[in-house]
C-alpha positions as CSV (number, residue, x, y, z in Angstrom):
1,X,28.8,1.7,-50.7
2,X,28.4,1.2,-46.8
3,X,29.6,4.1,-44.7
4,X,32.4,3.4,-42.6
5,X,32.2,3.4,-38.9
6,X,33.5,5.8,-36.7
7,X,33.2,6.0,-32.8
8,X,34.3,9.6,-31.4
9,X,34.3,10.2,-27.4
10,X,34.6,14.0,-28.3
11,X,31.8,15.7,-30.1
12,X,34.0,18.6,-32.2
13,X,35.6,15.8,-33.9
14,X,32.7,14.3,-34.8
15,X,31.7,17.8,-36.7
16,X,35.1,18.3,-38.8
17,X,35.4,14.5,-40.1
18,X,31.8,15.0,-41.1
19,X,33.1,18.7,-42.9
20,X,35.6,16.2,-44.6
21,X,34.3,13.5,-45.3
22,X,30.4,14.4,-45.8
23,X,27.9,11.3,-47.0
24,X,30.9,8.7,-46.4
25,X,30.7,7.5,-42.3
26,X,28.3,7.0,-39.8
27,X,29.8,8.4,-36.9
28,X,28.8,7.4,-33.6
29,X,30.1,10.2,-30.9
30,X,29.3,10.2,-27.2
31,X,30.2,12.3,-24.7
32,X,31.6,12.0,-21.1
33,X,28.9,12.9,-18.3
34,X,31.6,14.1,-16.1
35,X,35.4,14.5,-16.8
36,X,36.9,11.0,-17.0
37,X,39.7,11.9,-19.4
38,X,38.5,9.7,-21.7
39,X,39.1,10.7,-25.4
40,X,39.1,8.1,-28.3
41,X,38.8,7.4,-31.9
42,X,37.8,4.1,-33.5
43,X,38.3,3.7,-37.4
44,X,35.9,0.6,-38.2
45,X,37.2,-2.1,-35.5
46,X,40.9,-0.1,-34.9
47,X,41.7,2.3,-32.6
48,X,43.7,4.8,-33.8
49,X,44.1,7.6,-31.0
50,X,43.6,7.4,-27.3
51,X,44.1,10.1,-24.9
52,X,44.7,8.0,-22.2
53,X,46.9,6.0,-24.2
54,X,49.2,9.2,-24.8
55,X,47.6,10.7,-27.9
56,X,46.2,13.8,-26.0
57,X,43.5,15.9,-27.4
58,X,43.0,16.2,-31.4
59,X,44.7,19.7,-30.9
60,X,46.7,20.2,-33.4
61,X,47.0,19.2,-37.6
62,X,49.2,16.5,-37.2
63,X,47.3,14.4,-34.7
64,X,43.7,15.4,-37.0
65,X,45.7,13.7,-39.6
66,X,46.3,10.8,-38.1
67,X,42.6,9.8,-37.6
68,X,41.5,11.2,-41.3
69,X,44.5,9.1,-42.9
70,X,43.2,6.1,-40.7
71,X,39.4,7.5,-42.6
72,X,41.2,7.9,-45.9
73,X,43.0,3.9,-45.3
74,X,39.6,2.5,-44.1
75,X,37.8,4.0,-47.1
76,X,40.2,2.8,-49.5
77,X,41.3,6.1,-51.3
């Protein structure tokens, strides 16, 4: 099976998906040479959070569990 791709602006992310989801995505992550405010998550071709789009920082469970459901969706599970 293909891994699924992921682009994270936001390198801890990129660690804990990998934690979850180990041998299952090729995650691209990239981050900001100087503070733009960018922060975003793309599962396959959909975006799923977006700081500047009002998501804020993956700082809490809930907002984590959006983007590993997206994972979980995208994977078929």
């Amino acid at each position: 099976m293909a891994k699924l791709k992921i682009k994270v602006v936001y390198w801890a992310l990129k660690q804990q998906l990998e934690s979850e989801f180990p041998d299952q995505l090729d995650i691209a992550s990239e981050g900001t040479p100087q503070m733009t405010g960018y922060f975003e998550v793309t599962v396959g071709d959909k975006l799923v959070h977006t700081k500047k789009g009002g998501d804020g920082y993956v700082d809490n469970e809930k907002k984590y569990n959006k983007i590993a459901d997206a994972v979980h969706d995208a994977l078929g599970d």
